[in-house]
C-alpha positions in Angstrom: -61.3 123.4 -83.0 -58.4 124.7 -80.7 -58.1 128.1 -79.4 -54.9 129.8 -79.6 -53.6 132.4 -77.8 -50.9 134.6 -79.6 -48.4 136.6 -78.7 -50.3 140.0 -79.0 -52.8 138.5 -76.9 -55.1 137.6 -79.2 -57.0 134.6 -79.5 -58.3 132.3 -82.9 -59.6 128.9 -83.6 -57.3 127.6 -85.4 -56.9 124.2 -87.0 -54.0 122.3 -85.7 -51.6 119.2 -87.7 -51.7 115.6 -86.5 -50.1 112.3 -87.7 -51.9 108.8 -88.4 -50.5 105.9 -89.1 -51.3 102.5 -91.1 -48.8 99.9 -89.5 -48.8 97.4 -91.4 -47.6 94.1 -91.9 -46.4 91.3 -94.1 -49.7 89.8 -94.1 -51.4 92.8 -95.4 -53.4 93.4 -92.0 -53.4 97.2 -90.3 -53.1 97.7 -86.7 -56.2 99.6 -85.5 -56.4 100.8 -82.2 -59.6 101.3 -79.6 -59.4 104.4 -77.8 -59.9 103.8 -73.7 -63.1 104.7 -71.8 -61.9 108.9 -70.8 -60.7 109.0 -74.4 -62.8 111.5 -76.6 -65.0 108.9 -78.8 -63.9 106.4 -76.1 -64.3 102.7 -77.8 -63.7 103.6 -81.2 -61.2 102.7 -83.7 -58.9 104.5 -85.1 -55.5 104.7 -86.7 -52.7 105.1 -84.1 -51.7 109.1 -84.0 -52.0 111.8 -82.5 -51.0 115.8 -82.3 -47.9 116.5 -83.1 -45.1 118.4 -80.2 -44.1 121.8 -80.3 -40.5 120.7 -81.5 -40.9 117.8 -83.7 -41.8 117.1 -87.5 -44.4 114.7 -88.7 -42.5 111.9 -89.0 -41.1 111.9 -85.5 -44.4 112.9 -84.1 -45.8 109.8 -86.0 -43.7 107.1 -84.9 -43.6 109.1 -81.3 -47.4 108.4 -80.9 -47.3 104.9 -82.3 -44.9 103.9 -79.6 -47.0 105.7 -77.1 -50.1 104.0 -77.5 -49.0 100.6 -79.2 -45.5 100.4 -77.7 -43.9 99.4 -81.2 -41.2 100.5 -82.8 -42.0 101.2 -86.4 -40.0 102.9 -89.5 -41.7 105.1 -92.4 -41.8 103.9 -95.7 -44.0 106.1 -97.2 -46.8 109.2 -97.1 -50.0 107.5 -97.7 -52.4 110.7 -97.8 -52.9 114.1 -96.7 -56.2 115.4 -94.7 -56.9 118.8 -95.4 -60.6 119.5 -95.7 -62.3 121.3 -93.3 -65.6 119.1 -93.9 -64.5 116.3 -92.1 -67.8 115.6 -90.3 -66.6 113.2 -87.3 -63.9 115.8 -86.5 -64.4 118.5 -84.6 -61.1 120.4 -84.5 -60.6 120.2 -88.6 -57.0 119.1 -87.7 -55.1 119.0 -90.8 -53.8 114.6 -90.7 -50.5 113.3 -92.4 -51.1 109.1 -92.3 -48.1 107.8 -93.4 -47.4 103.6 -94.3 -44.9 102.5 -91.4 -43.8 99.3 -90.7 -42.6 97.4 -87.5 -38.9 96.9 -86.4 -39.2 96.7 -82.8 -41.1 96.5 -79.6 -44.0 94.6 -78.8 -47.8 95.4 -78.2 -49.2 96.8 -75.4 -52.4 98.4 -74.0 -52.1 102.0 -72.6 -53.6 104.7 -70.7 -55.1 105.5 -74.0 -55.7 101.9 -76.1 -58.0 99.7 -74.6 -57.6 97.0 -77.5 -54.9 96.7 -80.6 -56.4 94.4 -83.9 -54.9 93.6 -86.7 -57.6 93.7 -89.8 -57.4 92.9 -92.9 -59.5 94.1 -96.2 -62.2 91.5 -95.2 -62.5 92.1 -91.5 -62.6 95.9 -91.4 -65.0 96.9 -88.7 -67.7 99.3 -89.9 -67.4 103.0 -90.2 -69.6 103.3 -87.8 -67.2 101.7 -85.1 -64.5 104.5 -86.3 -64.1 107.7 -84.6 -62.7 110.4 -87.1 -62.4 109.4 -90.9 -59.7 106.8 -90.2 -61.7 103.9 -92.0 -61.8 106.1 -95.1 -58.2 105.9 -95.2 -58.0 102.1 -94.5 -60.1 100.4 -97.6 -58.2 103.4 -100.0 -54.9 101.5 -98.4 -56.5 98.1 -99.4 -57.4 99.2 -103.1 -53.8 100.9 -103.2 -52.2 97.4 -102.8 -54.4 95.7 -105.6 -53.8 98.6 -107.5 -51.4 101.0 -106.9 -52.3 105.1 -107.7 -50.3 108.4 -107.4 -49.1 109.0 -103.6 -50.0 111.1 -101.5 -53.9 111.0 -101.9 -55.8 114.1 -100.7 -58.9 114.5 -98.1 
């Protein structure tokens, strides 16, 4: 968790809203993303994303951080699922997650300050969970079952 300070001087931990994304492509495959060495749970994969800014929505933040750390350009199509449970046990700020579907239009590929590696997986190449910081994974194979069978968007926790 985060602590914030408030105006009346008061402090709380707080949990605090991020964006994921699956980037995706016409081959079915998702871009994962290893975080750097200096990254907290350097090494591990995870969905591109990220906090969002003081003066920006989810979908800007989202396609903000993809461009960040992958240097693509990407569009929404959709909101894939909604991370609200507290019991998230790799995460230890509770963030609430928006992961929305986004595809490329733009760009091209790039390790940053914070990527150390960009792979695109499909269903049958999906690293492990453990290899996954957060619950990213999670999110991934429900993606995969969603194409072969389509359910009710957005999914919850």
């Amino acid at each position: 968790m985060i602590i914030c300070r408030f105006e009346n001087g008061k402090e709380a931990r707080l949990r605090h809203v991020t964006t994921g994304s699956i980037i995706k492509n016409n081959k079915n495959q998702v871009l994962i993303s290893r975080r750097s060495p200096g990254q907290l749970n350097p090494n591990k994969f995870t969905l591109p994303g990220g906090f969002l800014g003081r003066d920006e929505d989810t979908k800007e933040g989202s396609l903000r951080e993809i461009f960040e750390e992958t240097g693509l350009r990407c569009r929404i199509l959709y909101l894939f699922h909604i991370v609200d449970t507290p019991l998230r046990p790799k995460e230890d700020r509770q963030n609430v997650e928006l992961r929305y579907v986004v595809e490329v239009i733009g760009g091209k590929e790039k390790i940053t300050k914070e990527v150390s590696e960009l792979r695109w997986i499909s269903e049958h190449n999906t690293p492990p969970d453990e290899e996954f910081a957060f619950d990213h994974r999670k999110t991934i194979v429900k993606y995969f079952e969603y194409l072969k069978n389509p359910f009710p968007l957005p999914i919850f926790n």
